[in-house]
Every structure is written in structure tokens, then in C-alpha cells.
C-alpha positions in Angstrom: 8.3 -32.1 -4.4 11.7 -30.4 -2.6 12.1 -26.7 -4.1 15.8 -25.5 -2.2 16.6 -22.7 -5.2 17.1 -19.6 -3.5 14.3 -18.1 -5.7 11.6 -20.0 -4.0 13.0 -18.9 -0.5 13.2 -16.1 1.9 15.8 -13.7 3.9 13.2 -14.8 6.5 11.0 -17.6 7.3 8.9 -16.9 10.1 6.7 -20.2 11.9 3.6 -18.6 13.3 1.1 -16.3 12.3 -0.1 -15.0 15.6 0.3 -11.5 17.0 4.1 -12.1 17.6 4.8 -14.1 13.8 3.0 -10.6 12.5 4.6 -7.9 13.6 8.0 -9.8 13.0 7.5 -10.1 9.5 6.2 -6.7 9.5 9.2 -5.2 11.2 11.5 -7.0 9.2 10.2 -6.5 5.8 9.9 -2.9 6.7 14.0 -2.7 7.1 14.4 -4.3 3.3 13.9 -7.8 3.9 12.3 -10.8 2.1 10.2 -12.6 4.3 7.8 -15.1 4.5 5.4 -16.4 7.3 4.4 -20.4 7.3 0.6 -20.6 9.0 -2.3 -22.3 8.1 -4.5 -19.7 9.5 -2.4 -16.6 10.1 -4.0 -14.0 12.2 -5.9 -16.6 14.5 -4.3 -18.2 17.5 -4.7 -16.9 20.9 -5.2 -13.2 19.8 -9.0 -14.7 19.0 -9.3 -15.0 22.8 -7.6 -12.7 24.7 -8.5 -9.4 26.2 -5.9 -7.0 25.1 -5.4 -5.4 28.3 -2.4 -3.5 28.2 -1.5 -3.8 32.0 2.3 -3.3 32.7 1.2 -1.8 35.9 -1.3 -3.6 37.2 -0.3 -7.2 36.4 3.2 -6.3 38.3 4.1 -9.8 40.0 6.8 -9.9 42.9 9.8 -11.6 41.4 9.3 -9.9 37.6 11.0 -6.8 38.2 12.8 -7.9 35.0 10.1 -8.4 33.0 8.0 -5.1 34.2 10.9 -3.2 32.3 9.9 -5.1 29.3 6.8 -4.9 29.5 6.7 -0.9 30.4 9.1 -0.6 27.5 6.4 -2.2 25.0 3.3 -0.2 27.0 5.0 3.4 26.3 5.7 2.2 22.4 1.9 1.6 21.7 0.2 4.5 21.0 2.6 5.4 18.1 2.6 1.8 17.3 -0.8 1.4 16.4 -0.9 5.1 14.9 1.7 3.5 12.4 0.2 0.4 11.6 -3.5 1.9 11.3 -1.8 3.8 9.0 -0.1 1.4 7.2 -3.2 -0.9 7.3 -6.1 1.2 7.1 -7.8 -0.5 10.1 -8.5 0.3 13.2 -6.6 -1.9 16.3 -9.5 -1.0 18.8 -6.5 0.8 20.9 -8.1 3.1 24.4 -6.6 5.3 26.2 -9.4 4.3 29.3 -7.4 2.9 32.1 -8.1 0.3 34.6 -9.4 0.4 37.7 -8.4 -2.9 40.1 -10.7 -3.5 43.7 -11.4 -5.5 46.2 -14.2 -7.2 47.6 -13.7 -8.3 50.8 -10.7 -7.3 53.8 -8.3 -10.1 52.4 -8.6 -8.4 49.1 -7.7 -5.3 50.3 -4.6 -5.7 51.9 -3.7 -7.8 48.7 -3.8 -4.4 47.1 -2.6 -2.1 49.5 0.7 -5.0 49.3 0.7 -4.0 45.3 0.4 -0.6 46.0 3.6 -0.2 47.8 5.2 -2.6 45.2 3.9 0.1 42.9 5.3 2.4 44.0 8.7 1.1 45.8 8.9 0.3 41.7 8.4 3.8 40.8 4.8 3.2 39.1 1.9 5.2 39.2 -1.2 4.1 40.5 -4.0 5.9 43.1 -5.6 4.3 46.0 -9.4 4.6 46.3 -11.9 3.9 49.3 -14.8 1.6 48.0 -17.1 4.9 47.7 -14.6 6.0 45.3 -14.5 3.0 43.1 -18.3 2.9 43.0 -18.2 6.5 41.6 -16.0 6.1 39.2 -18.1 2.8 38.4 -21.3 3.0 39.5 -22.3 -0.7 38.4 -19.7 -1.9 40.8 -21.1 -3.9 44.1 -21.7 -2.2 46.9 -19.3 -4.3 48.8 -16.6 -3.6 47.4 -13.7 -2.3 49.7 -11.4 -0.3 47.2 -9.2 -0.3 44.8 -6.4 0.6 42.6 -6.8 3.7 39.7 -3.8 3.1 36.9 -4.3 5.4 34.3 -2.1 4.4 32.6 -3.2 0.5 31.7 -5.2 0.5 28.7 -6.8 -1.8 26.1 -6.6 -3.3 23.1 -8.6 -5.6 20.6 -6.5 -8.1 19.8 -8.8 -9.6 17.1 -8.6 -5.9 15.2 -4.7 -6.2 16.0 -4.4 -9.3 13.8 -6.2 -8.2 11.3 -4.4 -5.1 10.9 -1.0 -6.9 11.5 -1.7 -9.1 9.0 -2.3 -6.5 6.4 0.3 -4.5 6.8 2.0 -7.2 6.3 0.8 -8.2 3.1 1.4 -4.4 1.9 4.7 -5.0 2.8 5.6 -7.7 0.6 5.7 -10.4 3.6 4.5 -13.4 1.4 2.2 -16.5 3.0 2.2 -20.2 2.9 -0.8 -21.3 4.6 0.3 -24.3 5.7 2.3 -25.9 8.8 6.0 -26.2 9.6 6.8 -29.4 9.9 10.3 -30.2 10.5 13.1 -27.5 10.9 16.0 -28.2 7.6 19.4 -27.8 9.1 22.0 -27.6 6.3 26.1 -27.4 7.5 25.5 -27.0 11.2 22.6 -23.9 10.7 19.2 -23.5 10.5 18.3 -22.9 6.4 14.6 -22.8 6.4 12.0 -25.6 7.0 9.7 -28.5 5.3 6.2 -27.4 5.2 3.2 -29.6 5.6 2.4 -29.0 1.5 5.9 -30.8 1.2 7.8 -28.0 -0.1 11.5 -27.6 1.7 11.4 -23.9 2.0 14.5 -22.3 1.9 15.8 -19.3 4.2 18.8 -17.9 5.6 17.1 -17.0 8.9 14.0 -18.7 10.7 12.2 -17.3 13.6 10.0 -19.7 15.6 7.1 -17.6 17.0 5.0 -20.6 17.2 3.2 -19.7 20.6 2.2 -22.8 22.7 3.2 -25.0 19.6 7.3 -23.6 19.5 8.8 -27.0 21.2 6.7 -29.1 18.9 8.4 -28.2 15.6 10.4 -31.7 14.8 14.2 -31.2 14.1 15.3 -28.9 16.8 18.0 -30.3 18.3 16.6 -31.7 21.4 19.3 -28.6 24.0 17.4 -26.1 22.1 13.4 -27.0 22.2 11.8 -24.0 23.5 10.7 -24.8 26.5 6.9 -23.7 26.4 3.9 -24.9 28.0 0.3 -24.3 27.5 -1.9 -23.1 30.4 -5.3 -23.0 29.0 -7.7 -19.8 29.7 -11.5 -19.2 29.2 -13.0 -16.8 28.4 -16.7 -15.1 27.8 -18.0 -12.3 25.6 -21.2 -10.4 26.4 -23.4 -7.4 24.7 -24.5 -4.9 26.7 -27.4 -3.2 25.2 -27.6 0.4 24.7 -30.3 0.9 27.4 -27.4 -0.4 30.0 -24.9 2.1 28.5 -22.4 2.9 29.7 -21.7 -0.4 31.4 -18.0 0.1 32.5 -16.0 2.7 31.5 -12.7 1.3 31.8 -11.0 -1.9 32.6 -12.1 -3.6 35.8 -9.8 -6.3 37.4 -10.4 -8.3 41.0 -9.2 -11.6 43.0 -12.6 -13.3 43.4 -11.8 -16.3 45.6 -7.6 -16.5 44.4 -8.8 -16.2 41.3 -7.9 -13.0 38.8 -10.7 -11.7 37.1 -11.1 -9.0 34.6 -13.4 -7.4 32.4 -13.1 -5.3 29.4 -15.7 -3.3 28.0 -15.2 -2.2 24.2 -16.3 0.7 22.5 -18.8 -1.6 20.5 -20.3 -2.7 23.5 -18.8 -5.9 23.9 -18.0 -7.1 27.1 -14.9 -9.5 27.5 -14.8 -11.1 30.8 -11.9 -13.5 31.6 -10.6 -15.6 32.7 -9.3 -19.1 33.8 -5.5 -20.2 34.5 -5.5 -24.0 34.2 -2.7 -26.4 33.4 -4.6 -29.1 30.9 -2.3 -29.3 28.2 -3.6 -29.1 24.7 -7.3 -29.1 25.6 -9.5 -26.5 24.7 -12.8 -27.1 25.3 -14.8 -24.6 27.1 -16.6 -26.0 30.4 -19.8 -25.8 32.4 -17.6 -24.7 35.0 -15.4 -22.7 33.7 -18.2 -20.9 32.1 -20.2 -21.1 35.7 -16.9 -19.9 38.1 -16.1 -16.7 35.6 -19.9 -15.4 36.0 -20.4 -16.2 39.3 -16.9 -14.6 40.5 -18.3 -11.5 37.6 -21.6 -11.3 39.5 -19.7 -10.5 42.3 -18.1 -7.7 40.8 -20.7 -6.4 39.2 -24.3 -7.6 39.7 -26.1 -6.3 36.7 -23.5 -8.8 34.0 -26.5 -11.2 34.7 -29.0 -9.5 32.7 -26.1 -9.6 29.6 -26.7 -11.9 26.5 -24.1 -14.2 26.4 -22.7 -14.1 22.9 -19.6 -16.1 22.7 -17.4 -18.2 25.0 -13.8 -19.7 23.9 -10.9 -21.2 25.3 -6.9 -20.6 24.0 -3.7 -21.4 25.3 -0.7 -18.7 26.7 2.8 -20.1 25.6 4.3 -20.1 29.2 7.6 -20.4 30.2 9.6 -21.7 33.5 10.0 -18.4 34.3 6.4 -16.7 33.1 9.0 -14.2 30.5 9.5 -14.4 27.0 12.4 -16.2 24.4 13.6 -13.6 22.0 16.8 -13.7 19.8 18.7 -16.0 18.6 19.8 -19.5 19.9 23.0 -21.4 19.9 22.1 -22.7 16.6 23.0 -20.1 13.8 20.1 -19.3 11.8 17.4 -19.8 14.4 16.0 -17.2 16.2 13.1 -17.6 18.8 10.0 -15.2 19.7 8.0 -17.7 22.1 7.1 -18.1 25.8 5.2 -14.8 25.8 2.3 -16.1 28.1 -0.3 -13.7 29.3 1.9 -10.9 28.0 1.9 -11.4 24.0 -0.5 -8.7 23.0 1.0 -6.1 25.4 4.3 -7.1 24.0 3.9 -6.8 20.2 5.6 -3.4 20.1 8.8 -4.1 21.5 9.1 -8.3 20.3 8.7 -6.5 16.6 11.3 -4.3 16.8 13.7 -7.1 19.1 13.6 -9.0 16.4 13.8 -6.3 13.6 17.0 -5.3 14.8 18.7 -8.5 15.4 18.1 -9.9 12.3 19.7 -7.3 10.4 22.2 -6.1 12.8 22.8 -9.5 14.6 22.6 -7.1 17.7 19.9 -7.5 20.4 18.7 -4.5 21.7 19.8 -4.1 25.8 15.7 -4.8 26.7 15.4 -7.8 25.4 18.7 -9.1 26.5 18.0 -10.6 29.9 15.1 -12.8 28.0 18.0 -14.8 25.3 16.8 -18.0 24.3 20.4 -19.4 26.3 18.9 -18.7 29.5 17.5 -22.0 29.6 20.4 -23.9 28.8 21.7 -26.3 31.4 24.8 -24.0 32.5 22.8 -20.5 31.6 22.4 -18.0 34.4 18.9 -17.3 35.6 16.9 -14.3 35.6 19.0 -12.1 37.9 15.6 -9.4 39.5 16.4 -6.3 41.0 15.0 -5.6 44.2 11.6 -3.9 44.3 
């Protein structure tokens, strides 16, 4: 059956019911407009894995000065924009104020962070350098090898899993409406986007649609092939612990580390799971958890801290980060009217949420994108689109 009366459509379609589809429909609805998000299982996708470290500081890469304004943009919104949507969804987002505490467990390590350190701070960012003793009293379950560290107060958590949930309804307070079902094919009626055939057969219409498909954006059929996001997968495991209350308090705070080149964090929550994570690896569409993957994030954990062996292991998974050429996120609206993108957010989507909502918000009903988001335009990637220009450190 094809329904096209403007009755069975929206102001807004979104494609994607993750963390990112969410809080654009939330947004939007909240500045008068009908909208409707098309997922089979919306609140599910990668926020079921991740960690919800919220780590503008401390995941500071050389050559993302860009994005670290972003992402400190979206860090400083977070604490009144979970005290909005707990209000608005009478749940709790698992948000902590705890900080994170990164070390190093051997000389190579060290200097690694004493190099971040001065990017730090050459970057005006606050972090404190500790000696090993220091790390270990501030964590006392830490190994006694380890060298020192990094104190960022101001990286915190959240549970992305509570996120959804709470995202999803304030959403549904809101008026957003659901299809649980896929996108299929973009419709494209007199040279613009106008809505989208879903996988129950019905041609949705809408006079705005915002892919925020993660890892799946570029496979939506009918994009004209200039504009395909372009988005890859990089898979990531991950492991989930309980510590027991006669190990209380296990961690106090986040704890990251380069174990052998590889990152490694773990987050304790106030429930006394343990998340410990997690892998980087370029396999596509798989997502089946390994022996080794499972094997290489306890040994390197072990490491780190010695007693995570005497843990029950209660859960391990595997998701995929929408990744982009450049490791930044798409956000506004493409060189097709109509269609807007909120993709590409790779390990940054939960920390992101915040500011994508309100990007998005305010460019589909002002048609304006806000001066933050406006170095990460969908255009970028278009054959005679300017890079990234970074600003020194």
C-alpha cells in the first residue's frame, strides 16, 4: 500500500533510533514540530555497548583540534541536559560527576602522557599530572607498576543504556510518533528529499528527513550516489563485570591506559557494574564477540588492575562506531534539499548528544546551522569541498 497524503506524514522523518535519531526528534518536536522516527528497535544500536565516558579532554587526538571544540561544546551542555530530560522523562540517565583518571604502566607510556599533557595544556585544558604513588592513592586497586598518570576532573560518565531509554521517552511525551520498522529507500519528489519507503511498504511522507542511521547511513538505497554518507564501521568489544559489595569500592572513577598500543578503559557505575572496553578493529559488519577479543581486554585489564580477575563476568558484546574519513561527525543538511545528515559520530556519539540535538533543532527550523557544527557540513566530503582546516595546538 503507498499512503503520500500529508495526513499520514511528518514535518520530520528521522531514520534511526539510536542516541543521535533520539534526541533529534526530541529537540525538534520540542520547537513545534511533527515528527516521526523510522526504527525497528529504537533505543538499541550502539548505545547498548558503549561506555558513556564523556572524555572531551582526555580522548584529545593531535590533528582534532576542530573537533575538541565540538566535543567541549557538548561536555559543558550535559549536566543541564540530562537535568532536562530526567525531567521530562522521569528517568534517570546514570550521569557522574566522578572524573577520570588516565596512567601509565611502563616508561613508553609515560612519556605518551606527559606528550598529552602539554597538548593539554598548549590547548588550554585542564588536567593534573600525578607520580604513580599518586595514582595508586587515589586508586588503590591500581598496579603497583604503574608509573603515573593524568587527573581530568572534568571527564565524566554516562550510561548510555539509561540515556536511550530516557531519550526515547521523552520522546514519546513529546508527540514524536514511531514506525518500528526499516527505511528502505529514500523518495525524492521534484529534485528534494520528501520522506521515505519503509520496510512495512508504506511511502511515508515528510518535508524534511534526517539520516542518523549510525554505521547503516550510506546503506539507505536512493541517495544519489555524490551524497552517500560516507561511514564506516569499526567494530568494538566490549565486557561487563559485577563487583560485589565485599570489593567495594572498586574504582572510583573512570580509569583509562595504552596497554600494548592498545586504549583501554574501565568504567565503574554506581550499580556496581564494571564496563571495561575496548577493541578498535576494522571487520566490517561483523559482530561477533571473540575468544580473543574477550582474552586481550582482560589480560591488558589485569594489568591495570589485578583484582578484575576475581569479577563475574556478566555480559560481553560487540557494536559498531559510524566512522568517518576524518574520525568527525556529518551534521546539517546536504546539497539535496530536504535531507539533512547526523552520522559519522564514531566513538564520540554519546558525548555528543547535547550539542547534535540542538544542531539539528535549529537548522531545521531556522535553515541556519549554528557556528559549532559548521566546520562538520555534510559538503565536506564532496569531491571539490575543503577539508577540515585544524588550528594549531
Amino acid at each position: 500500500m503507498c499512503v503520500s497524503e500529508r495526513s499520514s506524514g511528518s514535518d520530520v522523518l528521522v531514520i534511526g533510533g539510536g542516541v543521535i535519531g533520539l534526541v533529534t526528534a526530541w529537540r525538534a518536536a520540542q520547537r513545534g514540530l511533527r515528527v516521526t522516527v523510522a526504527d525497528p528497535a529504537p533505543g538499541g544500536g550502539a548505545a547498548q555497548v558503549a561506555a558513556g565516558m564523556l572524555a572531551a579532554v582526555t580522548e584529545l587526538h593531535y590533528g582534532e583540534q576542530m573537533l575538541l571544540g565540538l566535543n567541549l561544546a557538548s561536555a559543558a551542555r550535559y549536566p543541564s541536559f540530562v537535568a532536562e530530560l530526567e525531567e521530562a522523562s522521569g528517568r534517570d540517565t546514570g550521569f557522574r560527576t566522578c572524573g577520570t583518571l588516565a596512567v601509565a604502566l611502563d616508561s613508553d607510556d609515560r612519556a605518551h602522557l606527559r606528550e598529552l599533557h602539554a597538548l593539554q595544556e598548549r590547548s588550554g585544558l585542564e588536567s593534573v599530572w600525578l607520580s604513580g604513588r599518586e595514582c595508586r592513592r587515589l586508586e588503590p586497586m591500581l598496579a603497583p607498576g604503574v608509573r603515573g598518570g593524568l587527573r581530568v576532573d572534568g571527564d565524566h560518565q554516562v550510561d548510555p543504556r539509561r540515556l536511550a531509554a530516557a531519550l526515547l521517552t521523552a520522546c514519546e511525551r513529546a508527540g514524536v510518533a514511531f514506525r518500528r520498522t526499516t527505511a528502505e529507500r529514500l523518495t525524492v519528489t521534484g529534485g528534494r528529499a520528501a520522506g521515505a519507503l519503509l520496510g512495512d511498504g508504506t511511502e511515508f511522507a515528510a518535508d524534511q528527513v534526517v539520516l542518523a542511521a549510525g554505521s547503516l547511513s550510506g546503506r539507505l538505497a536512493g541517495l544519489p550516489p555524490e551524497l552517500v554518507p560516507p561511514v564506516r564501521p569499526v567494530k568494538g568489544q566490549v565486557l561487563r563485570l559485577t563487583v560485589p559489595r565485599a570489593y567495594a569500592p572498586f574504582l572510583s572513577r573512570t580509569v583509562r591506559a595504552v596497554v600494548r598500543g592498545g586504549h583501554l578503559y574501565l568504567v565503574p557505575r554506581e550499580n556496581g557494574e564494571l564496563v571495561v572496553g575496548a577493541t578498535s578493529e576494522e571487520m566490517g559488519w561483523d559482530t561477533t564477540v571473540t575468544a580473543g577479543g574477550v582474552y586481550e581486554l582482560l589480560r591488558d585489564a589485569h594489568e591495570l588492575v589485578p583484582g578484575i580477575t576475581e569479577l563475574p563476568l556478566t555480559e560481553t558484546r560487540a557494536g559498531l562506531r559510524p566512522a568517518s574519513p576524518d574520525n568527525a561527525p556529518l551534521l546539517g543538511p546536504t546539497a539535496l534539499p530536504g535531507l539533512l545528515l547526523a552520522t559519522g559520530h564514531h566513538r564520540n556519539g554519546v558525548l555528543l548528544t547535547p550539542v547534535t540535538g540542538d544542531t539539528m533543532a535549529d537548522v531545521l527550523t531556522t535553515g541556519e546551522l549554528p557556528a559549532t557544527a559548521r566546520p562538520f557540513t555534510p559538503g565536506r566530503f564532496e569531491p571539490a569541498a575543503p577539508a577540515l582546516q585544524e588550528q594549531p595546538a
